[in-house]
DRENFI-563243 format. One record per residue: chain; x, y, z of N, C-alpha, C in turn. Coordinates in nm, 4 decimals. Layout:
% DRENFI-563243
@paro = A&n_c1 = X&n_c2 = Y&n_c3 = Z&ca_c1 = X&ca_c2 = Y&ca_c3 = Z&c_c1 = X&c_c2 = Y&c_c3 = Z
...
END
This chain:
% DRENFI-563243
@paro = A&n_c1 = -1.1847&n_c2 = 2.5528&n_c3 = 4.3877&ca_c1 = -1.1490&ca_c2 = 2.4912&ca_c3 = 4.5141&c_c1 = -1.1839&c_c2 = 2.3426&c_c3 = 4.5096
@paro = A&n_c1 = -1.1211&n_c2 = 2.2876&n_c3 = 4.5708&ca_c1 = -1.1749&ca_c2 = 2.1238&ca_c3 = 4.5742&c_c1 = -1.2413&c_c2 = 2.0544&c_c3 = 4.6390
@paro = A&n_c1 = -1.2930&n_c2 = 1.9806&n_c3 = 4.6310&ca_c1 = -1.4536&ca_c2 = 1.9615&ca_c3 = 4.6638&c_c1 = -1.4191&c_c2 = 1.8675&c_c3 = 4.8180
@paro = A&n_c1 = -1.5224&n_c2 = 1.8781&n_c3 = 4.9278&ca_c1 = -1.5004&ca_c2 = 1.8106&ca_c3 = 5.0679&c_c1 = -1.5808&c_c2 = 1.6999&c_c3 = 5.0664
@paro = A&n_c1 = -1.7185&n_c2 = 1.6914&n_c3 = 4.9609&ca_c1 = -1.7582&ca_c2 = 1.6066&ca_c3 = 4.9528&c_c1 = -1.8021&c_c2 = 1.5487&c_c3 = 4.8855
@paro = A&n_c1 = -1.8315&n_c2 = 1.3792&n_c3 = 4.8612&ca_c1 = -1.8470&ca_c2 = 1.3542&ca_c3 = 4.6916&c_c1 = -2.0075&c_c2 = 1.3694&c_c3 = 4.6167
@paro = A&n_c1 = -1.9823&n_c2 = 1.3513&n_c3 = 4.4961&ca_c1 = -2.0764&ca_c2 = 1.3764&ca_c3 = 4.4407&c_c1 = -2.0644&c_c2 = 1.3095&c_c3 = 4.2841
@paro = A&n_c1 = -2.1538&n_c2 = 1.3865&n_c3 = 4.1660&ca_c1 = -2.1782&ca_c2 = 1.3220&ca_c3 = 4.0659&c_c1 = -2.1382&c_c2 = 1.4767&c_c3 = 3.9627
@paro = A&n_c1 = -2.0181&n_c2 = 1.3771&n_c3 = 3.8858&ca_c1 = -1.9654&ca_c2 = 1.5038&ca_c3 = 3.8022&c_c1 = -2.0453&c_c2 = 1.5584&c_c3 = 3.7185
@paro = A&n_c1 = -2.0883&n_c2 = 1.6627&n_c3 = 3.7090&ca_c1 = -2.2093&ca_c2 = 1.7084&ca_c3 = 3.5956&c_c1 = -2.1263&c_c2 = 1.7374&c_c3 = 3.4453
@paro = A&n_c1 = -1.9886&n_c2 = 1.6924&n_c3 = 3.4080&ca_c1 = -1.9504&ca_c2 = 1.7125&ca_c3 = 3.2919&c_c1 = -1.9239&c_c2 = 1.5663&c_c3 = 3.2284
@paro = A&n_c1 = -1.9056&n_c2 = 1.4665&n_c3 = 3.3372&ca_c1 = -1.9229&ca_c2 = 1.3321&ca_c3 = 3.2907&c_c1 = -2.0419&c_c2 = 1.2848&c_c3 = 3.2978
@paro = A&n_c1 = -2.0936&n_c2 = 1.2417&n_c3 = 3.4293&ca_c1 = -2.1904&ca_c2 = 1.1818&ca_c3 = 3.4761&c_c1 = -2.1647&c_c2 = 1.0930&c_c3 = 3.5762
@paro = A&n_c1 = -2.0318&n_c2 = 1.0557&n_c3 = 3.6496&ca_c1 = -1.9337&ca_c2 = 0.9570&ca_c3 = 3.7144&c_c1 = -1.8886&c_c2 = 1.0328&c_c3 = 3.8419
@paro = A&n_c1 = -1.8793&n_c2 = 0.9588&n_c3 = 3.9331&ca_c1 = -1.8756&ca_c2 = 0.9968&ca_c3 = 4.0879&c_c1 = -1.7288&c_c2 = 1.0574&c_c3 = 4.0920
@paro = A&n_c1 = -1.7413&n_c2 = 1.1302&n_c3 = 4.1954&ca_c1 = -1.6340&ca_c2 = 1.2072&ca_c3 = 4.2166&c_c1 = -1.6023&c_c2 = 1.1909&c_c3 = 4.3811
@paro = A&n_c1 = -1.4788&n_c2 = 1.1799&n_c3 = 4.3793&ca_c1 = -1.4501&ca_c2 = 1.1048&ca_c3 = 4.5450&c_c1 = -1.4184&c_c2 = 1.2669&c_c3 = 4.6332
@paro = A&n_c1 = -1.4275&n_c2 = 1.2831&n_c3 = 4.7181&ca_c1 = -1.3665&ca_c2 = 1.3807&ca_c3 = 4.8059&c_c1 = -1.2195&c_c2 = 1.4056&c_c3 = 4.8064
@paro = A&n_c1 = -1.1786&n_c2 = 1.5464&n_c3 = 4.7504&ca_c1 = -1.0368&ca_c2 = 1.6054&ca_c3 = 4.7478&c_c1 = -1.0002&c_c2 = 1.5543&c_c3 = 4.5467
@paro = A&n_c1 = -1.0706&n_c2 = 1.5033&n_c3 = 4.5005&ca_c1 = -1.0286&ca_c2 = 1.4646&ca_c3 = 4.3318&c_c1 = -1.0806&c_c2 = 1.5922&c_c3 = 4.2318
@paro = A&n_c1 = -1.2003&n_c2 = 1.6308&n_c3 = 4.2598&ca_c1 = -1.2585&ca_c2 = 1.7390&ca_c3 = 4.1854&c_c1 = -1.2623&c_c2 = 1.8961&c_c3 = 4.2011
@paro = A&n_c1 = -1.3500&n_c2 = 1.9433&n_c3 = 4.1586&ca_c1 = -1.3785&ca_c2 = 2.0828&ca_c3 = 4.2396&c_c1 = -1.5170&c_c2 = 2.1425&c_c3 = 4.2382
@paro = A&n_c1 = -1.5290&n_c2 = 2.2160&n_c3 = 4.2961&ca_c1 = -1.6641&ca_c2 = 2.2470&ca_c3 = 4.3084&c_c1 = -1.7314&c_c2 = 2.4152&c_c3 = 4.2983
@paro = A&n_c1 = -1.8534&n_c2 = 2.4530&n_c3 = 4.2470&ca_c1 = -1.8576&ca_c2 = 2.5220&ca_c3 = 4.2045&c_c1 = -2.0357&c_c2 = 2.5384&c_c3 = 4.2738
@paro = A&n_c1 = -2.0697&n_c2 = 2.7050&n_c3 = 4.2635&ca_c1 = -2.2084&ca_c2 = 2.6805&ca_c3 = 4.3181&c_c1 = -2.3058&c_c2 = 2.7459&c_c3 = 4.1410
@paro = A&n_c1 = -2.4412&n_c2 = 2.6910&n_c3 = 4.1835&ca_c1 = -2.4811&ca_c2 = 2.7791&ca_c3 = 4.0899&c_c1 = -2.6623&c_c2 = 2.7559&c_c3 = 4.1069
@paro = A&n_c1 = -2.6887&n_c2 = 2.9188&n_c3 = 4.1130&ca_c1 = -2.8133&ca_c2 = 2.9335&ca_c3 = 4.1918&c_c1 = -2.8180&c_c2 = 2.8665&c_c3 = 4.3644
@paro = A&n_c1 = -2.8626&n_c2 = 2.8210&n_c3 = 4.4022&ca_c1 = -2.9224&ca_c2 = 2.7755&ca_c3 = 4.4963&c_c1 = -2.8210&c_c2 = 2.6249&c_c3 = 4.5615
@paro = A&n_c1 = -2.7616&n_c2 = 2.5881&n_c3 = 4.4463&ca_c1 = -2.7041&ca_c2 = 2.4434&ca_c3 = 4.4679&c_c1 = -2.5579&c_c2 = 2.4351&c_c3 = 4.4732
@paro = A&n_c1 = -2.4816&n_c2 = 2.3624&n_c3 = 4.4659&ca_c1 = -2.3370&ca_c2 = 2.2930&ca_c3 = 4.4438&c_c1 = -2.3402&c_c2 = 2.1834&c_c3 = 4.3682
@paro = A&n_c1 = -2.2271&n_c2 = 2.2337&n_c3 = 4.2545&ca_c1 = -2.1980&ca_c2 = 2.1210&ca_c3 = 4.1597&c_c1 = -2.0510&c_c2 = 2.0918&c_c3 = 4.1447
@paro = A&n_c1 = -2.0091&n_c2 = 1.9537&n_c3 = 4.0968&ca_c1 = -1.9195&ca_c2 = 1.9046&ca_c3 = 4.1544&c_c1 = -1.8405&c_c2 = 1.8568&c_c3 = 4.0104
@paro = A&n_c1 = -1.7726&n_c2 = 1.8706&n_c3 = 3.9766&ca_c1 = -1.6908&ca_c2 = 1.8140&ca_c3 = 3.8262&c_c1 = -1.5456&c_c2 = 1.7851&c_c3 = 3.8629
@paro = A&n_c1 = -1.5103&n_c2 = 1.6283&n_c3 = 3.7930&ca_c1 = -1.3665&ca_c2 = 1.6291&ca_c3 = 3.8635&c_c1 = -1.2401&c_c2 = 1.7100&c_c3 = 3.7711
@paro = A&n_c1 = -1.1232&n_c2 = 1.7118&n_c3 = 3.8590&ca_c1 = -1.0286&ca_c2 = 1.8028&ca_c3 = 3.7928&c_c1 = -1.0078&c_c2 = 1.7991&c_c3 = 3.6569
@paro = A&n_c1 = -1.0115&n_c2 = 1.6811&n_c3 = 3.6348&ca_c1 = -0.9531&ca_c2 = 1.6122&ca_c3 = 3.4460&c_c1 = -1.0513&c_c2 = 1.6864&c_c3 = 3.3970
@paro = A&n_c1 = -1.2260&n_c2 = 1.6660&n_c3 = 3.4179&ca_c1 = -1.2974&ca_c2 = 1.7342&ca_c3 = 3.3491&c_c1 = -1.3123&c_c2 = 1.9105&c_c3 = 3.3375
@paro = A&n_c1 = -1.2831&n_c2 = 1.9542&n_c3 = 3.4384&ca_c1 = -1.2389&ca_c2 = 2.0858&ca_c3 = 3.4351&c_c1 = -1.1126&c_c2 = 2.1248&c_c3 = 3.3337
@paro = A&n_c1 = -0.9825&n_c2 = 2.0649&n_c3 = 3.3330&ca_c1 = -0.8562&ca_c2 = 2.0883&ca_c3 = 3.2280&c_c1 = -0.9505&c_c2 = 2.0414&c_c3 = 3.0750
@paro = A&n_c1 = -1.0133&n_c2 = 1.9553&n_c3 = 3.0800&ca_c1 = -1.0801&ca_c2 = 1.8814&ca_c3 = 2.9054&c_c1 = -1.1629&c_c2 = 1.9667&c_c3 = 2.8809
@paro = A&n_c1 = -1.2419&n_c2 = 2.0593&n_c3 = 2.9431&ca_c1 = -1.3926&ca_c2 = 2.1339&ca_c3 = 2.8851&c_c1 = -1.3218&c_c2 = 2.2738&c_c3 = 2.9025
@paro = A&n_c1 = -1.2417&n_c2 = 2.2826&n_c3 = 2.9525&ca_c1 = -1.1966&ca_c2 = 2.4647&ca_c3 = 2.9788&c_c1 = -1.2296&c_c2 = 2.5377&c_c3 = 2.8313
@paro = A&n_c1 = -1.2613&n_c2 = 2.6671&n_c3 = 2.8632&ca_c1 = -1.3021&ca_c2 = 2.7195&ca_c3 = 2.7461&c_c1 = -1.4491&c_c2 = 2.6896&c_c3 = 2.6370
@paro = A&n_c1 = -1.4867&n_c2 = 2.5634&n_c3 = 2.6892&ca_c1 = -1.6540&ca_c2 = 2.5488&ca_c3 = 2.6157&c_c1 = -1.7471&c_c2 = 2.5707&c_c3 = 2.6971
@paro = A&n_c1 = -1.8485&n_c2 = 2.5938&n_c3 = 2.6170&ca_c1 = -1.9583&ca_c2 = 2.6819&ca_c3 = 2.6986&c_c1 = -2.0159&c_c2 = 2.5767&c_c3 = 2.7631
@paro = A&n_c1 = -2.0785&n_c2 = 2.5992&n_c3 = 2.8934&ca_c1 = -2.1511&ca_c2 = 2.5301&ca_c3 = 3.0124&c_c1 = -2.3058&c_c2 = 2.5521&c_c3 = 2.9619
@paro = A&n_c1 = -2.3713&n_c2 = 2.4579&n_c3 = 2.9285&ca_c1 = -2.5660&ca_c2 = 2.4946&ca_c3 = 2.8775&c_c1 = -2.6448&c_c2 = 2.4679&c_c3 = 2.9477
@paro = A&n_c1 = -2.5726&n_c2 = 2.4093&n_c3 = 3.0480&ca_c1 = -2.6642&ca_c2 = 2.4074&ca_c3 = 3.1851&c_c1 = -2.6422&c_c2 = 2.5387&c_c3 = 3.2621
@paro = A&n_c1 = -2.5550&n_c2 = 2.6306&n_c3 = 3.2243&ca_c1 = -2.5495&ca_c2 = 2.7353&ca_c3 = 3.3383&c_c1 = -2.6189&c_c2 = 2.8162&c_c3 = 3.2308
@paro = A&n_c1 = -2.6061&n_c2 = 2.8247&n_c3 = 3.0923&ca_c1 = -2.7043&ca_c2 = 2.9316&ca_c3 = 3.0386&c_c1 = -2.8362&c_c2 = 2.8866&c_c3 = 3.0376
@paro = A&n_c1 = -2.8232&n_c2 = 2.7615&n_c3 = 3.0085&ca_c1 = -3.0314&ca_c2 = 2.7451&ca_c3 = 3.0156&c_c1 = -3.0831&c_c2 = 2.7948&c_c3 = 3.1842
@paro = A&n_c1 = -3.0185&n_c2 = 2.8241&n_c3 = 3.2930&ca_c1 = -3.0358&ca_c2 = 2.8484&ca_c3 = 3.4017&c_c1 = -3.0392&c_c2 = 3.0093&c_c3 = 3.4020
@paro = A&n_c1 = -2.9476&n_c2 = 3.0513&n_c3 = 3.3348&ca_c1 = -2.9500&ca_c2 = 3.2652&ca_c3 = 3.3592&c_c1 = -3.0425&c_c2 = 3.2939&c_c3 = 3.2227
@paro = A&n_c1 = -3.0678&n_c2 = 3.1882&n_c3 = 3.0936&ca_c1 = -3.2103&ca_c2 = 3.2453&ca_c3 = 3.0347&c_c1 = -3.3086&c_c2 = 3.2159&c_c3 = 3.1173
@paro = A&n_c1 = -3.3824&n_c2 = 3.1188&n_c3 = 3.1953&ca_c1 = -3.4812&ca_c2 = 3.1248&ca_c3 = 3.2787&c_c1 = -3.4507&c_c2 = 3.2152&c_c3 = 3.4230
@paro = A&n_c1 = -3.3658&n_c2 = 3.2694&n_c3 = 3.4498&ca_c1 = -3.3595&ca_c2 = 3.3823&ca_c3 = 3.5659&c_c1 = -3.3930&c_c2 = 3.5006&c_c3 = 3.4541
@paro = A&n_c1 = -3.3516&n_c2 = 3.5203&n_c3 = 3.3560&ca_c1 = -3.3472&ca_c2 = 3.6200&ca_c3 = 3.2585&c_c1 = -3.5134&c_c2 = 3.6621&c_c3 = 3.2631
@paro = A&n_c1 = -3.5606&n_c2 = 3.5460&n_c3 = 3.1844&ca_c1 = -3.7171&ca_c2 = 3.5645&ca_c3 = 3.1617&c_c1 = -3.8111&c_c2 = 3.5858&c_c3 = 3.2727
@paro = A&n_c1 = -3.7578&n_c2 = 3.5516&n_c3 = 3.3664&ca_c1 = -3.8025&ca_c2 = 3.5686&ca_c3 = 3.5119&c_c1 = -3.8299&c_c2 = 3.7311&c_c3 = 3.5562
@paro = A&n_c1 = -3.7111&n_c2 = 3.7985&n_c3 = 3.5318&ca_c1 = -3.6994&ca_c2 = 3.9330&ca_c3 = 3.5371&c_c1 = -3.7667&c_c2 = 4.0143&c_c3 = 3.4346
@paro = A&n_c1 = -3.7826&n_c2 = 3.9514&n_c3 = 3.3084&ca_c1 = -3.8036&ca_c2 = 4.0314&ca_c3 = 3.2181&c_c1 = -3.9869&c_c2 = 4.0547&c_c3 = 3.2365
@paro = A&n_c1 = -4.0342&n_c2 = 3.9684&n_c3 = 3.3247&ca_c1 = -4.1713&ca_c2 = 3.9626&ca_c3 = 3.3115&c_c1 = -4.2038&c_c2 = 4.0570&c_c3 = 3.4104
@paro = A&n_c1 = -4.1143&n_c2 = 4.1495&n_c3 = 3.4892&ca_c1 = -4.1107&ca_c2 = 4.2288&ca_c3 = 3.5915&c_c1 = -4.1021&c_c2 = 4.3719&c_c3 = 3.5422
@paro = A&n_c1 = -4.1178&n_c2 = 4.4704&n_c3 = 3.6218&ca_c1 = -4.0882&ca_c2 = 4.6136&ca_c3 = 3.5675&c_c1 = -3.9737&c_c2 = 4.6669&c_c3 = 3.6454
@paro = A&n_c1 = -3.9691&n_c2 = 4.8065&n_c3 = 3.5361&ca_c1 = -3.8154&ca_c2 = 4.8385&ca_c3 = 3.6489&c_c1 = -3.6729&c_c2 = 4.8342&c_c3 = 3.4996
@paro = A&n_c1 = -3.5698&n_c2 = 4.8951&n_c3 = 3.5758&ca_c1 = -3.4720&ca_c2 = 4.8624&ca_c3 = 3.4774&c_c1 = -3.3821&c_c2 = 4.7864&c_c3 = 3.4321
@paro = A&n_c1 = -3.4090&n_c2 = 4.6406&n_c3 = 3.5690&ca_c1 = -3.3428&ca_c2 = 4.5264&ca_c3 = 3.5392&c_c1 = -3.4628&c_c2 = 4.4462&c_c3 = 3.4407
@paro = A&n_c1 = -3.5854&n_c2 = 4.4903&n_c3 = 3.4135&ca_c1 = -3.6492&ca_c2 = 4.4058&ca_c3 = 3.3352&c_c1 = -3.6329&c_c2 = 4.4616&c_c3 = 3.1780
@paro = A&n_c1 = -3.5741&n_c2 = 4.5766&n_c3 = 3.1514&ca_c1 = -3.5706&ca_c2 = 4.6571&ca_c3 = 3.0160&c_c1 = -3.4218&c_c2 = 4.5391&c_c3 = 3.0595
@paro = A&n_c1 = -3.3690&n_c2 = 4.5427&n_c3 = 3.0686&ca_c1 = -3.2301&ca_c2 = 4.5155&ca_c3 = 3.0554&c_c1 = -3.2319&c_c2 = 4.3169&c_c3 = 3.0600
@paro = A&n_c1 = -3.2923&n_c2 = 4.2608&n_c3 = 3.1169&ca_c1 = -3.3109&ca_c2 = 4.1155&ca_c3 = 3.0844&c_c1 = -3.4180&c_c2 = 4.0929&c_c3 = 2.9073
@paro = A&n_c1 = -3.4778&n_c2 = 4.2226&n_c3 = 2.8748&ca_c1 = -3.5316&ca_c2 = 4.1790&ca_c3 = 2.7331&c_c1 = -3.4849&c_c2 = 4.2034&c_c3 = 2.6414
@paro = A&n_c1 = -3.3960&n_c2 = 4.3046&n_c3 = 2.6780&ca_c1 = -3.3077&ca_c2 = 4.3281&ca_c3 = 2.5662&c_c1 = -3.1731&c_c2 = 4.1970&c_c3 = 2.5454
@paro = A&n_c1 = -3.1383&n_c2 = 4.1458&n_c3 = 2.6841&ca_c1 = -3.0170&ca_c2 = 4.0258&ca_c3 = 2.6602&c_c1 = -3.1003&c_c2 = 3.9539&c_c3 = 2.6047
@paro = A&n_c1 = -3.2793&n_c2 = 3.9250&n_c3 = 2.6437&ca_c1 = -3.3152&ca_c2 = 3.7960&ca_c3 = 2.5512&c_c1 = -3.3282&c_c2 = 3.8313&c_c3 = 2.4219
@paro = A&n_c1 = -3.3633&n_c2 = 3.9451&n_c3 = 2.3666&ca_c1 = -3.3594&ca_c2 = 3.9843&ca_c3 = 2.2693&c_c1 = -3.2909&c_c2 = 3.9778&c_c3 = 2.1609
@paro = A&n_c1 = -3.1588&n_c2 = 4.0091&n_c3 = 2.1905&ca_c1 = -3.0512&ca_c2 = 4.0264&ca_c3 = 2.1091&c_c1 = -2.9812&c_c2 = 3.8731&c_c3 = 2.1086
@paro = A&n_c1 = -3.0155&n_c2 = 3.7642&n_c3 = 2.1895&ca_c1 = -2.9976&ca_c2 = 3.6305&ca_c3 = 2.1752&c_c1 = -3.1264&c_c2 = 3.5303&c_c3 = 2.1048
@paro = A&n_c1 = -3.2382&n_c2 = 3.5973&n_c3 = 2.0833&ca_c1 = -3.2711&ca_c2 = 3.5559&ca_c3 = 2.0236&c_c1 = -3.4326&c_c2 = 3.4805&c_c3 = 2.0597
@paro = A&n_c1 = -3.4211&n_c2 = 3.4869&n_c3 = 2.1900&ca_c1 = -3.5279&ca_c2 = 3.4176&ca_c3 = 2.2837&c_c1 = -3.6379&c_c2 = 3.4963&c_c3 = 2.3354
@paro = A&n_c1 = -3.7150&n_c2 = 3.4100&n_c3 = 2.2903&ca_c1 = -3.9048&ca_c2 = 3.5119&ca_c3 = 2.3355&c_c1 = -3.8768&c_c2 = 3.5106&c_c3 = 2.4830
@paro = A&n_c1 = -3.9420&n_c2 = 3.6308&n_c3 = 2.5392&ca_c1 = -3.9564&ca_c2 = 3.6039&ca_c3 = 2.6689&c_c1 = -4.0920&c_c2 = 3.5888&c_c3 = 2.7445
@paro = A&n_c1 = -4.1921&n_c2 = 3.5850&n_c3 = 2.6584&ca_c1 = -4.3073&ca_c2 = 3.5484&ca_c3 = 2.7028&c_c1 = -4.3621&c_c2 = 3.4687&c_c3 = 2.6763
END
């Protein structure tokens, strides 16, 4: 969807005017990337959204229960200590 208000593209680093980009939430916040950069990065991986679901990951994994067997095994099999 396209964004109502401006902000700072997190795939450039360059302002983004209201109605040019689009916008996206993640965790707690809203992030804002303009259209061009959305068509140029399509398909590569985002490492700000995984360095964000490995620290929700490890978060869980330090918990009990079967979402915490199940966050050590994703860190697991990727490769990442979780303690």
């Amino acid at each position: 969807m396209r964004n109502n208000y401006p902000g700072k593209c997190y795939r450039c680093g360059e302002r983004v005017e209201p109605g040019e980009g689009h916008f996206e939430r993640m965790g707690r916040h809203w992030r804002v990337q303009h259209a061009e950069c959305a068509i140029k990065f399509r398909g590569m991986p985002d490492h700000e959204r995984q360095a964000f679901q490995i620290d929700k990951w490890k978060k869980m994994a330090r918990m009990t229960g079967r979402r915490a067997q199940r966050a050590r095994k994703r860190l697991k099999e990727m490769g990442v200590p979780w303690e």
